[in-house]
C-alpha positions in Angstrom: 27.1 7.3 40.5 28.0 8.0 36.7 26.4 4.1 35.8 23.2 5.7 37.6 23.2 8.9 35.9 23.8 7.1 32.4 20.6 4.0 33.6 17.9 6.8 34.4 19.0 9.2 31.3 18.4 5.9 29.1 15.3 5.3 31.1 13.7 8.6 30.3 14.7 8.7 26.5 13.0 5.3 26.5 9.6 7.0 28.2 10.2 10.0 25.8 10.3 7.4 23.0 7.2 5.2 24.2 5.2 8.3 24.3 5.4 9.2 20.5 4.4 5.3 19.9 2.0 5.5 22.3 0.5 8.5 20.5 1.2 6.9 16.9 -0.7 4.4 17.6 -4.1 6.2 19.1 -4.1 8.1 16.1 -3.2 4.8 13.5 -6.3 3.0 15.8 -8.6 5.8 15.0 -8.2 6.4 11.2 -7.5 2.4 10.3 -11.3 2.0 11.9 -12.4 4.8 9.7 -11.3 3.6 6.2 -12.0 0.1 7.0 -15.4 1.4 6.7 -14.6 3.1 3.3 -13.2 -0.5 2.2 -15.7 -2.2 3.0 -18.4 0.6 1.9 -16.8 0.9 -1.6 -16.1 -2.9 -2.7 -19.7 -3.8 -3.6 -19.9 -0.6 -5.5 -16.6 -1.8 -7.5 -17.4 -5.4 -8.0 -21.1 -4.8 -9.0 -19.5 -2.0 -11.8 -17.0 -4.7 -12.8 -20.0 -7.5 -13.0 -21.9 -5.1 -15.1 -19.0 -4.4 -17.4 -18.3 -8.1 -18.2 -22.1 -8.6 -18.7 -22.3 -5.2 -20.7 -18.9 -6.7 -22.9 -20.4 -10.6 -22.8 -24.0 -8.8 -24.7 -22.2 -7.2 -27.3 -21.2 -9.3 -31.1 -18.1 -7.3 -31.1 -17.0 -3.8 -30.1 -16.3 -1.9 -33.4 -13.1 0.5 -33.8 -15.5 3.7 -34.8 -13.9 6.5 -36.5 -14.0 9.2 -33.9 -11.6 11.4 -31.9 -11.6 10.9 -28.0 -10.8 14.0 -25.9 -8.8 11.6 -23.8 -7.0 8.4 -24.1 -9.1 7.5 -21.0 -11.9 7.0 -23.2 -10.7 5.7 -26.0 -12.4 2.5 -25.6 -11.5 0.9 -29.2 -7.4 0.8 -28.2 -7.8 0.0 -24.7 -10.2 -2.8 -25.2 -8.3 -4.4 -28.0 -6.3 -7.6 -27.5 -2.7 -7.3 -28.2 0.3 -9.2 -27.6 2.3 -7.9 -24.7 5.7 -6.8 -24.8 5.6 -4.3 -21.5 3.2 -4.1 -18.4 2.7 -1.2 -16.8 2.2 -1.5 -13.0 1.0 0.5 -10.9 2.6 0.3 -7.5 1.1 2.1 -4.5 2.9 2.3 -1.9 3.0 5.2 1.7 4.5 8.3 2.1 5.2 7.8 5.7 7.5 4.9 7.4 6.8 3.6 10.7 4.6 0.9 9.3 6.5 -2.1 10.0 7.3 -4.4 6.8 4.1 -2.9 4.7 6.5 -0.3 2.2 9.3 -3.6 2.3 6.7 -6.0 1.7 5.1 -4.3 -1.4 9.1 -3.1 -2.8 9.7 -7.2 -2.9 6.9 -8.3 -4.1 7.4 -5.6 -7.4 11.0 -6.6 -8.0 9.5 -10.4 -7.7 7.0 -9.5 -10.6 9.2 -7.6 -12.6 11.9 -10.3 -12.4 8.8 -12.8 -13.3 8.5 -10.6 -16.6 12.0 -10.4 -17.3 12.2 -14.1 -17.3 9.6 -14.2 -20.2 10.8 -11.8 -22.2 8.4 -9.0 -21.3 9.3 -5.3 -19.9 8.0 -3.5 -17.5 6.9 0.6 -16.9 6.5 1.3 -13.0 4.2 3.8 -11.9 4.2 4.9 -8.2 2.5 6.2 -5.5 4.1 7.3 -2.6 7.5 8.2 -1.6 8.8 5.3 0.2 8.2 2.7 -2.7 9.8 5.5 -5.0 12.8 6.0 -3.0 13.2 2.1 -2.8 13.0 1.2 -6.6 14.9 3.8 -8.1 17.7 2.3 -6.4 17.9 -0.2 -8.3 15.9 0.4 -11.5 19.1 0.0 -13.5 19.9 -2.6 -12.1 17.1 -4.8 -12.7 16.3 -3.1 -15.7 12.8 -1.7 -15.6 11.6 1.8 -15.8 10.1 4.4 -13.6 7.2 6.1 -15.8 5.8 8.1 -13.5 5.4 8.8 -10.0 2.8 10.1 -7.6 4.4 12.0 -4.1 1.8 14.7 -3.4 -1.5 12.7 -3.0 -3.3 13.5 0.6 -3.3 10.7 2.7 -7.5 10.2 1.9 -7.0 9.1 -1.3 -9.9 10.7 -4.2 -11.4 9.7 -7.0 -9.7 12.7 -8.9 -6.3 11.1 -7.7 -7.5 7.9 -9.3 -8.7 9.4 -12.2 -5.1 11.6 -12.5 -2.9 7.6 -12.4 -5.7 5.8 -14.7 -5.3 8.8 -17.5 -1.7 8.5 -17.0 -1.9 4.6 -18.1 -4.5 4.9 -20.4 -2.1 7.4 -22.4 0.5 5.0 -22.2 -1.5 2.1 -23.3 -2.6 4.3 -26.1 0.7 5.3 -27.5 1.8 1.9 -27.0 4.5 2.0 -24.7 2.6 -0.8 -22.4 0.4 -3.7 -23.5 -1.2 -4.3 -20.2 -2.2 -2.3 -16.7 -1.9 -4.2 -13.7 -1.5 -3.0 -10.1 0.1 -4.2 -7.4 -1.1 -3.3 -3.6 -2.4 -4.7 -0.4 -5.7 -5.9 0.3 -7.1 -5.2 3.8 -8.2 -8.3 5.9 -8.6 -7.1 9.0 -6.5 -4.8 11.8 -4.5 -7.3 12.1 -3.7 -8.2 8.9 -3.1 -8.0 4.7 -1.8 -9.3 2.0 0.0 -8.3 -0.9 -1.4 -8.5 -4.0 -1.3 -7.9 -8.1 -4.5 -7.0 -10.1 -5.1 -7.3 -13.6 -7.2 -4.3 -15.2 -6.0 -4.4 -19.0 -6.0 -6.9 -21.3 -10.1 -7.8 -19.7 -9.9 -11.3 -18.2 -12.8 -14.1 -19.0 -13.8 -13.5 -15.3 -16.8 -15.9 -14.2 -19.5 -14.0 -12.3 -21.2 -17.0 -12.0 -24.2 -15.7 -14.5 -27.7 -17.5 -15.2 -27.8 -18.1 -19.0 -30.9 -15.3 -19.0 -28.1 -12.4 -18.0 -25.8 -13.4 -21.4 -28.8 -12.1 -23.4 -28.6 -9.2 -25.3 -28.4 -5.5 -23.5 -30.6 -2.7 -25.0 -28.1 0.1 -24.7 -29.3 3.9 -24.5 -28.5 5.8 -26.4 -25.7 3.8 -28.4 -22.8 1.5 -27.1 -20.1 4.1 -27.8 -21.6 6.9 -25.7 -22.0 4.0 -23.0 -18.5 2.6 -23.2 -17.2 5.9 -23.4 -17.7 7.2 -20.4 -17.9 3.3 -18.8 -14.3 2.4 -19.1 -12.6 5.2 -17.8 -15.2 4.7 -14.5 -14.2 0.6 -14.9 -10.2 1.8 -14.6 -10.6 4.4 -12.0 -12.7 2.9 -9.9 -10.6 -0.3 -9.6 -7.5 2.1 -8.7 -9.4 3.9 -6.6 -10.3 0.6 -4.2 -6.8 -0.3 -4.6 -5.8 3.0 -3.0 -8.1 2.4 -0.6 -7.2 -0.9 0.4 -3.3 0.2 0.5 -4.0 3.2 2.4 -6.5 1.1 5.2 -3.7 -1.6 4.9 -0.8 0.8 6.2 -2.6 2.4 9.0 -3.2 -1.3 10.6 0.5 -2.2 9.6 1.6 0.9 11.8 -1.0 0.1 14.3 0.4 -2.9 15.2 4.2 -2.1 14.8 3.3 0.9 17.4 1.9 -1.5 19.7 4.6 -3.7 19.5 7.1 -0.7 19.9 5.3 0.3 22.9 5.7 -3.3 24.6 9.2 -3.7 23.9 9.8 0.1 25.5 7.9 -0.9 28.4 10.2 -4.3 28.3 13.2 -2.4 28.1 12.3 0.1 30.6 11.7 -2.9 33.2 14.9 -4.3 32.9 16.9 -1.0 33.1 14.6 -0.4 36.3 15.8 -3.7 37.5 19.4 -2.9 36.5 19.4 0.7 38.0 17.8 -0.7 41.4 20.7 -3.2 41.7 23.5 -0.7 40.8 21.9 1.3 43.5 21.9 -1.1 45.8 25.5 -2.3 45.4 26.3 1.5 46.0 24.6 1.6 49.4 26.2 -2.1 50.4 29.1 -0.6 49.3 28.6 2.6 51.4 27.3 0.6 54.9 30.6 -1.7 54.6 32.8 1.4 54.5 31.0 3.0 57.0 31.6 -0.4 59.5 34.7 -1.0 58.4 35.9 2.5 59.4 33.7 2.1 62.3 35.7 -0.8 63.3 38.9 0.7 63.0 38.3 4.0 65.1 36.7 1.1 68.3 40.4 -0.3 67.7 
């Protein structure tokens, strides 16, 4: 009777458990369909900014260093559009606040300590900025270790990331590019494919990239720029920077909701597989008992008739 007893207590806990997957994964089902529409709403807006940034920098002769204070490092467009030889990156590593999400937080934690180690190799140092607990918790383990550094971290952003969130990191590592404790910006997330899939990726923001948007000769003409190329670039590279973190929070965020989508479903098939055997297991306990119980009952049967 106790193996019973200890079979159907398992089974319920089991049920209990399948449940809060079961829930957990209604509501990862329901917001994953929402931001893939917010992925896939804002990535023209942040390629088309980025084409018209290369086209904008392609027009120009040269972008002068003009004597003039910037209220923010953000926009000081001279330093952070100036070549340099690198000697630390700064990533920027955006990971979840929640677990539950299958391999996406491990996924993202090994693919920083591949870069970094990638860096290392070369000679080059790296600053970590971070978003979200889980990453944090994972890489200040061993930031001694492997020898990088933790600049600055991010563990109170909502879970719909903002363009003031965006613009909060990106003044962060403008400041730092600025002072000169990095020579580069680069971030490191997940790009959403679809709800059953992503990948992990790194992008480059700073030093600018000879990207190809595959221009007609006609667009490399020159650009009349109202009212002067300063007040344009200005206020154009600190949208350029934040917009590009902002899609990449995007992307992570749309990228962790199918992760736990799918590891909820998968946790509610392997309850419902469990609690199928143990059913199985508890009817043939049962059924021993009441063998069991028959034979006694015959045998002692037998014996009285004797």
């Amino acid at each position: 009777m106790a193996n019973l007893k200890k079979i159907r207590t398992r089974i319920n806990s089991i049920k209990s458990t399948q449940k809060i997957t079961r829930a957990m994964k209604m509501v990862a089902s329901a917001k994953v369909k929402k931001f893939e529409n917010k992925v896939k709403a804002s990535r023209p807006f942040t390629f088309e900014l980025e084409k018209m940034f290369y086209r904008l920098l392609h027009s120009v002769c040269a972008i002068e260093s003009a004597q003039a204070s910037f209220k923010e490092p953000l926009n000081n467009y001279p330093v952070l559009l100036t070549e340099r030889k690198i000697e630390n990156v700064g990533l920027l590593v955006i990971t979840s606040n929640k677990g539950l999400s299958g391999a996406f937080n491990a996924n993202l934690v090994r693919y920083t300590l591949k870069v970094v180690q990638d860096y290392q190799d070369k000679g080059i140092g790296c600053e970590l900025f971070i978003v979200g607990q889980k990453g944090y918790n994972a890489l200040k383990r061993v930031a001694d270790e492997k020898g990088f550094k933790i600049t600055q971290t991010y563990l109170t952003f909502s879970e719909t990331p903002t363009s003031s969130q965006a613009r909060l990191v990106a003044s962060d590592m403008a400041r730092s590019f600025v002072n000169g404790d990095i020579d580069s910006m680069e971030i490191i997330t997940t790009r959403f494919r679809n709800m059953m899939s992503y990948s992990v990726e790194k992008w480059d923001i700073l030093p600018l990239d000879d990207i190809d948007f595959d221009y007609t000769k006609e667009e490399y003409t020159d650009m009349e720029i109202e009212p002067s190329l300063p007040s344009v670039l200005s206020e154009l590279v600190p949208l350029f920077i934040s917009s590009i973190i902002f899609q990449a929070m995007l992307e992570s965020i749309a990228s962790e909701l199918a992760s736990r989508m799918t590891a909820m479903s998968a946790a509610c098939d392997n309850a419902e597989e469990m609690i199928q055997m143990l059913t199985i297991d508890y009817n043939k306990v049962r059924q021993a008992m009441i063998t069991q119980e028959l034979t006694e009952i015959v045998g002692g049967s037998a014996a009285i008739n004797k």
